[in-house]
Structure formats: C-alpha cells, structure tokens
Backbone as a printed PyTorch tensor [residue, N CA C, xyz], in Angstrom:
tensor([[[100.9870,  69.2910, 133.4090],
         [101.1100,  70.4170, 132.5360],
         [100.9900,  71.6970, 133.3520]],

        [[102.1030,  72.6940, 133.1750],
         [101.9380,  73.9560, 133.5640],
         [100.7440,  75.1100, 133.5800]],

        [[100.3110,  75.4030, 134.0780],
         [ 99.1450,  76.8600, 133.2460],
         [100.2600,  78.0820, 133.8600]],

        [[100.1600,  78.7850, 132.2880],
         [100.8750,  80.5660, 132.7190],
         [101.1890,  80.4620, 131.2710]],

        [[102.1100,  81.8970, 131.1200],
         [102.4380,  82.4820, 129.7270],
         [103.6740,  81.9280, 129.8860]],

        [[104.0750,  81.3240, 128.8300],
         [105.9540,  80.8560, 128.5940],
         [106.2780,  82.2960, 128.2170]],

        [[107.7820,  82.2420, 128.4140],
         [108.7510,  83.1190, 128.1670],
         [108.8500,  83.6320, 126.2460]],

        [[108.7230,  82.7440, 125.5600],
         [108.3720,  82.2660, 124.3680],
         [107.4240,  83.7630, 123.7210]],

        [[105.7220,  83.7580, 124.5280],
         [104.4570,  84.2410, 124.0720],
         [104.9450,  86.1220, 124.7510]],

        [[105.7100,  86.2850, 125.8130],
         [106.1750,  87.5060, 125.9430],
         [106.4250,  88.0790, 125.5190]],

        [[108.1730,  87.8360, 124.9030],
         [108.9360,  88.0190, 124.4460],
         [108.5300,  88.4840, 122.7280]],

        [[107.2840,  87.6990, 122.1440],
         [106.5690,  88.0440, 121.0420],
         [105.5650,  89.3370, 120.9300]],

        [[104.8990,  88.7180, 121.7340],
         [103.9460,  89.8700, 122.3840],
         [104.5950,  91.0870, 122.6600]],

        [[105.7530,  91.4920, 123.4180],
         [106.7310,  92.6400, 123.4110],
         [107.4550,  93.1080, 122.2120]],

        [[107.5000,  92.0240, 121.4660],
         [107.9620,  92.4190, 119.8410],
         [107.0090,  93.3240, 118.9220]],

        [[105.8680,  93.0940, 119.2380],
         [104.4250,  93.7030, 118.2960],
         [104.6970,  94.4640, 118.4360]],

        [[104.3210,  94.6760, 120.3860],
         [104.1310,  95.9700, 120.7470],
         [105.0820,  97.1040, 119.7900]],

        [[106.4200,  96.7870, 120.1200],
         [107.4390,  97.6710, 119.7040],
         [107.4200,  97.9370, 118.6010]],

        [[107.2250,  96.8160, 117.2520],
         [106.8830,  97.3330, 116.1120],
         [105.5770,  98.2470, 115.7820]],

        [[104.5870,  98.1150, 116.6570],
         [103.4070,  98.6450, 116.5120],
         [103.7110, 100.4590, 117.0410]],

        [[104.2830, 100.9690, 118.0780],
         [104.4450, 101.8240, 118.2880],
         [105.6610, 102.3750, 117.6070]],

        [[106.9490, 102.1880, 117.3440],
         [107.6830, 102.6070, 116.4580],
         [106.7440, 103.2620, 114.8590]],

        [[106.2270, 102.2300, 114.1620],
         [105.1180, 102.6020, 113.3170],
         [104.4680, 103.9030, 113.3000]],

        [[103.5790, 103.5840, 114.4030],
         [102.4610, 105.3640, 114.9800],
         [103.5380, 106.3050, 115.2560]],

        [[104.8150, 106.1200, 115.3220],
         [105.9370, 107.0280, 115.9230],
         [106.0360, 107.9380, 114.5050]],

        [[106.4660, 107.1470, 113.7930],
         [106.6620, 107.7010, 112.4600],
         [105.4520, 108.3720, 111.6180]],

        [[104.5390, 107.7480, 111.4180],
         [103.1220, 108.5620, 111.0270],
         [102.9780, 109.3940, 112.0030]],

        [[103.2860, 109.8260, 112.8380],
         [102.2210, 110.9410, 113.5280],
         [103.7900, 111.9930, 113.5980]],

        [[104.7950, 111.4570, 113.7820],
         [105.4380, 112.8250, 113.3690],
         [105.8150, 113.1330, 112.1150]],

        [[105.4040, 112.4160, 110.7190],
         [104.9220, 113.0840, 109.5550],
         [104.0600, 113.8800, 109.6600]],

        [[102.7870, 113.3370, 110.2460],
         [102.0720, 114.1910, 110.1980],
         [101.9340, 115.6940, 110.9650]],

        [[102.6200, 115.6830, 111.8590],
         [103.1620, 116.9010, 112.7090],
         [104.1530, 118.0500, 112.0060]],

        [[105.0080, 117.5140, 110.7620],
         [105.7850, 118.3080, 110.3690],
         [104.5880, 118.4000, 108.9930]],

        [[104.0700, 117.9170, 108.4860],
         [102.8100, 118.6850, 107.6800],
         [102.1300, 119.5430, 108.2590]],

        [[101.8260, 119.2880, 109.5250],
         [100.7980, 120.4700, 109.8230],
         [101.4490, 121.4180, 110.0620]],

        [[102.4690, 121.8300, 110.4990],
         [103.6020, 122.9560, 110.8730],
         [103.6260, 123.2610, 109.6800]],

        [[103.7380, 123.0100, 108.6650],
         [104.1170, 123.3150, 106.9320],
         [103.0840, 124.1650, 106.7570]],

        [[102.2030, 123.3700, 107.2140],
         [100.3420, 124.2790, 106.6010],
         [100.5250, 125.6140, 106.9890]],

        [[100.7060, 125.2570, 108.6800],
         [100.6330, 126.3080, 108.9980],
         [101.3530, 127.5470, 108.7890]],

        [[102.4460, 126.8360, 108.5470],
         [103.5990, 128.4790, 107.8550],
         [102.8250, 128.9240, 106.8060]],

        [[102.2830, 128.1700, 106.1790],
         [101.7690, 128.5300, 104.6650],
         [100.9000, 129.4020, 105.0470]],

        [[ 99.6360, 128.9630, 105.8570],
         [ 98.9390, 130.2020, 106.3120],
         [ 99.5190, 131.5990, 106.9490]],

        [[100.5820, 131.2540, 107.2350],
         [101.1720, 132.1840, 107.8970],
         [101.2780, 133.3120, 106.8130]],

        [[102.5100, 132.5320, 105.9660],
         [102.5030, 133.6620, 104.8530],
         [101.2240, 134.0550, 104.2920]],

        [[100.5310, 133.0620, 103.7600],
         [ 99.0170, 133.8410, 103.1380],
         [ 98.4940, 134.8220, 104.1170]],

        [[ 98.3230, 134.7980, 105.0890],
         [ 97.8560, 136.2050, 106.0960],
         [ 98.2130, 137.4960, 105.9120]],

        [[ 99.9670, 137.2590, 106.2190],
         [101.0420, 138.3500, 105.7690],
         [100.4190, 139.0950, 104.3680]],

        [[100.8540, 138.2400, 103.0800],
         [100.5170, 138.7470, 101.9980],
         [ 99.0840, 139.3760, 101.7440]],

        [[ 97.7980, 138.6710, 102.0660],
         [ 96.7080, 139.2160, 102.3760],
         [ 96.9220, 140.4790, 103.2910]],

        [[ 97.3830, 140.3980, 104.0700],
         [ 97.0550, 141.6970, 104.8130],
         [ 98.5620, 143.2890, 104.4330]],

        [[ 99.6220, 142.9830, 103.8120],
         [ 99.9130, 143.7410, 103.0810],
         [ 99.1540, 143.8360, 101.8250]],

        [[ 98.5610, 143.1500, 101.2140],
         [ 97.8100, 143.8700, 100.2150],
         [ 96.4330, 144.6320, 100.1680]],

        [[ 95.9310, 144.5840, 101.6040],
         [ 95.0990, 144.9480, 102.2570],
         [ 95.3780, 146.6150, 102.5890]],

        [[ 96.8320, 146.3900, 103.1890],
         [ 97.0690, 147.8930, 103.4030],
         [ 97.6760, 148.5830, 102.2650]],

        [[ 97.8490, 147.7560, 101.0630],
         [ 98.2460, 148.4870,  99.9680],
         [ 97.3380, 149.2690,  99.0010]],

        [[ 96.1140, 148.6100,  99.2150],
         [ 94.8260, 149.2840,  98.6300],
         [ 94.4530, 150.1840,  99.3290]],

        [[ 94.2920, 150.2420, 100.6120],
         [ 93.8310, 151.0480, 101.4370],
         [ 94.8830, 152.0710, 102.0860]],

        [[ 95.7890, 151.9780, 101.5990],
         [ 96.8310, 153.3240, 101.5860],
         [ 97.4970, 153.6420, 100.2220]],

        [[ 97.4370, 152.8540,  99.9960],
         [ 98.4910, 153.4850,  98.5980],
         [100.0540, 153.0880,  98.7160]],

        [[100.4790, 152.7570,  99.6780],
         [101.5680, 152.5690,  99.6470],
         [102.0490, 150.8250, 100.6150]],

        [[103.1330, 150.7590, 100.4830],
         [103.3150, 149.2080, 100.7750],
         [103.5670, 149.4910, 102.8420]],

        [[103.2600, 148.4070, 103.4030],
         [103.4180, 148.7410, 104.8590],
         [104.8040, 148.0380, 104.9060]],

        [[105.9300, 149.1020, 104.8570],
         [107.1530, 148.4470, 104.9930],
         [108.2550, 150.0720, 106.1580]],

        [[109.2780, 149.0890, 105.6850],
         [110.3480, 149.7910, 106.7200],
         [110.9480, 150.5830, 105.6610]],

        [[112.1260, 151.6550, 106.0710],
         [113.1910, 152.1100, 104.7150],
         [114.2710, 150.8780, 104.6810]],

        [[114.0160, 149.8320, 105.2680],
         [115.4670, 148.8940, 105.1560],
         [115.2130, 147.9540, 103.6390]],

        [[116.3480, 148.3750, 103.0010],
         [116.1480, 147.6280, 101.6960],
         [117.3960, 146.1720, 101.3440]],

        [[116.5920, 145.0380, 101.3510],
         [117.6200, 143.9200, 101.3990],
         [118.1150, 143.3340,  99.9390]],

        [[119.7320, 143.5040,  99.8520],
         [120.2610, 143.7980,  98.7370],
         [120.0290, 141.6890,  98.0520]],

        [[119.3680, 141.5930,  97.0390],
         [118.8260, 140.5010,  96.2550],
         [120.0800, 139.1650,  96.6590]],

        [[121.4810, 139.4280,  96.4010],
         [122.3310, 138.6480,  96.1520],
         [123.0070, 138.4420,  97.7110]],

        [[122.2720, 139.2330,  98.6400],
         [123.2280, 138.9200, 100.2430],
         [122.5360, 137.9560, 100.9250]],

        [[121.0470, 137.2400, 100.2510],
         [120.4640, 136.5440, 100.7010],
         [120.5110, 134.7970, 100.4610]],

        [[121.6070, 134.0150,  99.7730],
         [122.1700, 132.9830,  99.7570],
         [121.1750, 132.3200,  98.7420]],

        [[122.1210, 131.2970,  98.0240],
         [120.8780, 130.4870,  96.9630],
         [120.0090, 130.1930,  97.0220]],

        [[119.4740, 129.4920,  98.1450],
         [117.9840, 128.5430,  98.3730],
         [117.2740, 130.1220,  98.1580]],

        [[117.4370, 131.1200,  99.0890],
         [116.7050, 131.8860,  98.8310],
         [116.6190, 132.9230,  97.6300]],

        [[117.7060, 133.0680,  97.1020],
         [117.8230, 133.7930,  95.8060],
         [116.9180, 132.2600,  94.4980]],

        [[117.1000, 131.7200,  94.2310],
         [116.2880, 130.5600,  93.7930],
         [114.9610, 131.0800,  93.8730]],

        [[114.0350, 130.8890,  95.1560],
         [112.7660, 131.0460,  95.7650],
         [112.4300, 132.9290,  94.6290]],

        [[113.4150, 133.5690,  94.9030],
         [112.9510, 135.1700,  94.2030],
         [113.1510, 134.5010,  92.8240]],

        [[113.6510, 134.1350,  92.1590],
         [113.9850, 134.0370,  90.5540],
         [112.7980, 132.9700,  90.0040]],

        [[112.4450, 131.8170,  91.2080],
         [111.4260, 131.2720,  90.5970],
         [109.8100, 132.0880,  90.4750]],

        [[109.9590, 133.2220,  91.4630],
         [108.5520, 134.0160,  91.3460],
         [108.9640, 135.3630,  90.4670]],

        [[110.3120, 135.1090,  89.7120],
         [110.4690, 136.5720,  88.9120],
         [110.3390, 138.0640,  89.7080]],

        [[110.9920, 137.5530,  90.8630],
         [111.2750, 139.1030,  91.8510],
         [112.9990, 139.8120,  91.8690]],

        [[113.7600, 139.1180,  90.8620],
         [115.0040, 139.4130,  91.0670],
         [115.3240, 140.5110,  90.0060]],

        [[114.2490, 141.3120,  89.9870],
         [114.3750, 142.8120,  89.4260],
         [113.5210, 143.8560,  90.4960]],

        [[112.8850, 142.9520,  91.6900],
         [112.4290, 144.0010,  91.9230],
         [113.0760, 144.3750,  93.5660]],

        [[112.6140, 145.4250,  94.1800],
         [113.5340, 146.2340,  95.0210],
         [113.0810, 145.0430,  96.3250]],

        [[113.1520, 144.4380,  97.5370],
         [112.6450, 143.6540,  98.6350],
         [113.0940, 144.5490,  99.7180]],

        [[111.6000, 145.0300, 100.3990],
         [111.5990, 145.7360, 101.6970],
         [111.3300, 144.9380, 102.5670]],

        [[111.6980, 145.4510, 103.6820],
         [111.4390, 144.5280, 105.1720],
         [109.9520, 145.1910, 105.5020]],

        [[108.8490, 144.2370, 105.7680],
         [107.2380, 144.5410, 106.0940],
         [107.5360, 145.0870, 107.4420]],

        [[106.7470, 146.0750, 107.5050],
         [106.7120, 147.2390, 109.4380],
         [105.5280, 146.0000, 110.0120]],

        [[105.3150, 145.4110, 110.4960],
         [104.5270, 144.8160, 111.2220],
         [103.7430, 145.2290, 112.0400]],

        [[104.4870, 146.7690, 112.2690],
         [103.4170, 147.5270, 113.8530],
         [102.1700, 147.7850, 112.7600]],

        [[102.0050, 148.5240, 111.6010],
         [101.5670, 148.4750, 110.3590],
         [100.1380, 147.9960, 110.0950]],

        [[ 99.9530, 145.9370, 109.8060],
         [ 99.3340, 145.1210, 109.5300],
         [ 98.1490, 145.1540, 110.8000]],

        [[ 98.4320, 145.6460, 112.0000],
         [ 96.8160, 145.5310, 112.4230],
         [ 96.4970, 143.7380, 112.3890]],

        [[ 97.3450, 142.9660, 112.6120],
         [ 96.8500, 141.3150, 113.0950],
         [ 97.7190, 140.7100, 114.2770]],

        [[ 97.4350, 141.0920, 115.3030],
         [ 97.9750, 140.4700, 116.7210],
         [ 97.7740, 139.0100, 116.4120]],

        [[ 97.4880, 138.0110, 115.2050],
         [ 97.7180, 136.9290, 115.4790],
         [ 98.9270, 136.0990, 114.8750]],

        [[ 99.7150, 137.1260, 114.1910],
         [101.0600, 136.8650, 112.9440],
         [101.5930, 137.4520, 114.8120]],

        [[102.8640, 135.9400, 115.0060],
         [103.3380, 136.7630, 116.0380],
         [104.9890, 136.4450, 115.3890]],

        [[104.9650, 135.7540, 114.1560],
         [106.5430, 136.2160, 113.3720],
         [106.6680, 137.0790, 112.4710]],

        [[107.9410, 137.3340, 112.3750],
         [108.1850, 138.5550, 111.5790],
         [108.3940, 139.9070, 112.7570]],

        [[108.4950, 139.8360, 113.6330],
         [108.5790, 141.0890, 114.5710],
         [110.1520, 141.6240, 114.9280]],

        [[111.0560, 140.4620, 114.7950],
         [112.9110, 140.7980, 114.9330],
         [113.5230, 141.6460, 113.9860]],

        [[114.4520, 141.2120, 113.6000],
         [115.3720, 142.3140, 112.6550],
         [115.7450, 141.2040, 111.9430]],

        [[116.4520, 141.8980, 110.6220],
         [117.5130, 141.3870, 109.5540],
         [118.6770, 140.3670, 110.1960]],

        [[118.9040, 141.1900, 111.2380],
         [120.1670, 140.0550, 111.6420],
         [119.4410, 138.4430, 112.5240]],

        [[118.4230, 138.7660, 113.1270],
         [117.6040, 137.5040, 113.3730],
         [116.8880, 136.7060, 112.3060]],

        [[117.3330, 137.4980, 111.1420],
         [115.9680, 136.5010, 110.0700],
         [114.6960, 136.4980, 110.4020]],

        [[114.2120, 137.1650, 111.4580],
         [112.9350, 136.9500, 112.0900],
         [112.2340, 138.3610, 111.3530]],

        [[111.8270, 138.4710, 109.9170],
         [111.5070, 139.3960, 109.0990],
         [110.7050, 139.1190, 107.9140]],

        [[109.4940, 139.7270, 107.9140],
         [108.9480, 138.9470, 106.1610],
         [109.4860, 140.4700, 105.1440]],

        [[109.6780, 139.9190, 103.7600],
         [109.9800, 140.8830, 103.2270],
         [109.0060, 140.8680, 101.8960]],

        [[108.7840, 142.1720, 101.2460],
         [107.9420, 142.4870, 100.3730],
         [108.7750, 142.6060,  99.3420]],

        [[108.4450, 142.2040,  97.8230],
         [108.9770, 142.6430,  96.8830],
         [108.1500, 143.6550,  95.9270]],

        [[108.6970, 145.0230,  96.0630],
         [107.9150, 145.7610,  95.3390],
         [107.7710, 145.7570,  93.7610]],

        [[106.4320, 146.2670,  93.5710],
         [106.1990, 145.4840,  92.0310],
         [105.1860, 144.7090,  92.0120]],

        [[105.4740, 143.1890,  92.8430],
         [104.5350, 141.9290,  92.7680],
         [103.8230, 141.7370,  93.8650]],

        [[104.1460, 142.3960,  94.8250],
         [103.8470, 142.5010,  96.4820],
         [104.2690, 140.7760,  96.6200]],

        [[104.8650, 140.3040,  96.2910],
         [105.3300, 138.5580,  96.6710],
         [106.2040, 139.1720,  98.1320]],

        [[105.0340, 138.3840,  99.3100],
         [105.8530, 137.9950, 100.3480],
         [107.1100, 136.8710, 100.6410]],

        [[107.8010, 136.8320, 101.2820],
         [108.6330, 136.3120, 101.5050],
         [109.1440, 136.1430, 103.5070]],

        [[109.0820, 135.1490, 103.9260],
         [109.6940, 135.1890, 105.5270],
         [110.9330, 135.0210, 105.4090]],

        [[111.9450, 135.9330, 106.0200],
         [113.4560, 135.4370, 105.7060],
         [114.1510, 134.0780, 106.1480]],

        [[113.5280, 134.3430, 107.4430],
         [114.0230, 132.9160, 107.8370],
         [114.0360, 131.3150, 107.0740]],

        [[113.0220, 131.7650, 106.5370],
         [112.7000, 130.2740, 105.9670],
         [111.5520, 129.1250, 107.1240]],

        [[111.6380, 127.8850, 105.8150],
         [110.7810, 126.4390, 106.8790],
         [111.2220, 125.6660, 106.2150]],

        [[112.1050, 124.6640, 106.8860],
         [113.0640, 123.7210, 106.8160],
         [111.3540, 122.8200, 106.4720]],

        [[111.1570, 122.5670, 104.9360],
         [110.1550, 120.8510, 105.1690],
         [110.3630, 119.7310, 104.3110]],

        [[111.0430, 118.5250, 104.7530],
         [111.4030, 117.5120, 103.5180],
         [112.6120, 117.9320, 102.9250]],

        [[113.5860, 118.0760, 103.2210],
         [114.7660, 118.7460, 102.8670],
         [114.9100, 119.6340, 101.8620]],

        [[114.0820, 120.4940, 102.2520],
         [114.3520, 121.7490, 101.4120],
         [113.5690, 123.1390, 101.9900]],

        [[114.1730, 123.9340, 102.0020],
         [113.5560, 125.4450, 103.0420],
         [113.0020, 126.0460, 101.6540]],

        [[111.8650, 126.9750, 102.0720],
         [110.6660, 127.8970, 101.7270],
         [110.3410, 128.7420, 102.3810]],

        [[110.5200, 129.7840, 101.2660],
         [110.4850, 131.1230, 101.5750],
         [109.4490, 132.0820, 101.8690]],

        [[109.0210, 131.4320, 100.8710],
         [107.2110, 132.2520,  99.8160],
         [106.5750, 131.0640,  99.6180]],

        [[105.6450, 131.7410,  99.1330],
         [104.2250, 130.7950,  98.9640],
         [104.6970, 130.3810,  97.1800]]])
C-alpha cells in the first residue's frame, strides 16, 4: 500500500478552497459597496447640516449665483426632487469655500463635472449632482 495524498483528495480539497473564497469574494464586496453608501450618506448629512448651520447663522443660504434649471437635470434626478417636493423650488449650486469643513472634499468642481451639491431653496434639501450608483439605482439626496 502506498502512503501520500491521491490525486482524487487534491483535486477536492482545491474545489473547497475555490468555493470557499469565491463566497468571502462576494460578501465582503457587498459589504464594501454598503459602506461606500453609508458613507455618501454621511456625506450628504454633513453638507446639509452644515448649510443649515450657515443658514441660521447668516441669514442667508451659502450658495453661488448659479441657478440649475429643474428639468436640465434628467429623470432619476428630477424623480429624487419631486419625491422630496422641491420641483417648485429655485436649486442653487452650495459655495463650498463657505461651509468651513476641510473634511467634505466633494462638491468642489463645477456644473459641467457634476462634482457640485445643490441646495433647494425653501426646504434647504441638499442634493450631490453627481449622484451614487447603489444596487441599481443612483441617489441624489438623503
């Protein structure tokens, strides 16, 4: 009788493995695109907290004169305004130099980058233009 591993106990043993890590492959980059989610979410909650921060404490909204016309902004995102009842009100682009938080480091580009949060005056409902692609469907606002 032989002693060693047959070809047989490998070949199995290499099967686990692969199912076993494929597995953790998939849970942990669920869980990676949740935490990216969170974190946008905090993102926006900061934003909105801290424009409403400077809205009490100035009187006025911390924004730009650039005003973004409701209907040039495509369904998913026209959707996102109509479900928070902002599609009466005017949406400014937030000044960021403004907010006083070096730790929001989006929102600093222009309109044509999407890289912009915008305010809707009225409700102060933030909004990031760009969006966050999560589970097939992008989000705007909180």
């Amino acid at each position: 009788m032989k002693k060693g591993i047959s070809l047989i106990m490998v070949v199995a043993a290499v099967a686990i493995m692969m199912i076993l890590i494929s597995a953790a492959s998939v849970v942990g980059s669920g869980a990676i695109g949740t935490a990216n989610f969170e974190e946008y979410k905090s993102l926006l909650s900061r934003v909105s907290d801290n424009v409403n921060e400077y809205y009490v404490q100035n009187g006025v909204l911390p924004i730009t004169t650039q005003v973004i016309a409701f209907n040039s902004l495509g369904n998913e995102f026209a959707n996102a305004i109509v479900a928070n009842n902002d599609q009466a009100n005017t949406l400014y682009v937030v000044d960021m130099s403004k907010l006083n938080d070096s730790t929001i480091t989006k929102g600093s580009g222009d309109v044509k980058s999407q890289d912009v949060f915008l305010v809707a005056k009225g409700s102060n409902n933030v909004y990031y233009m760009k969006g966050f692609k999560y589970r097939s469907k992008v989000y705007f606002g909180l």
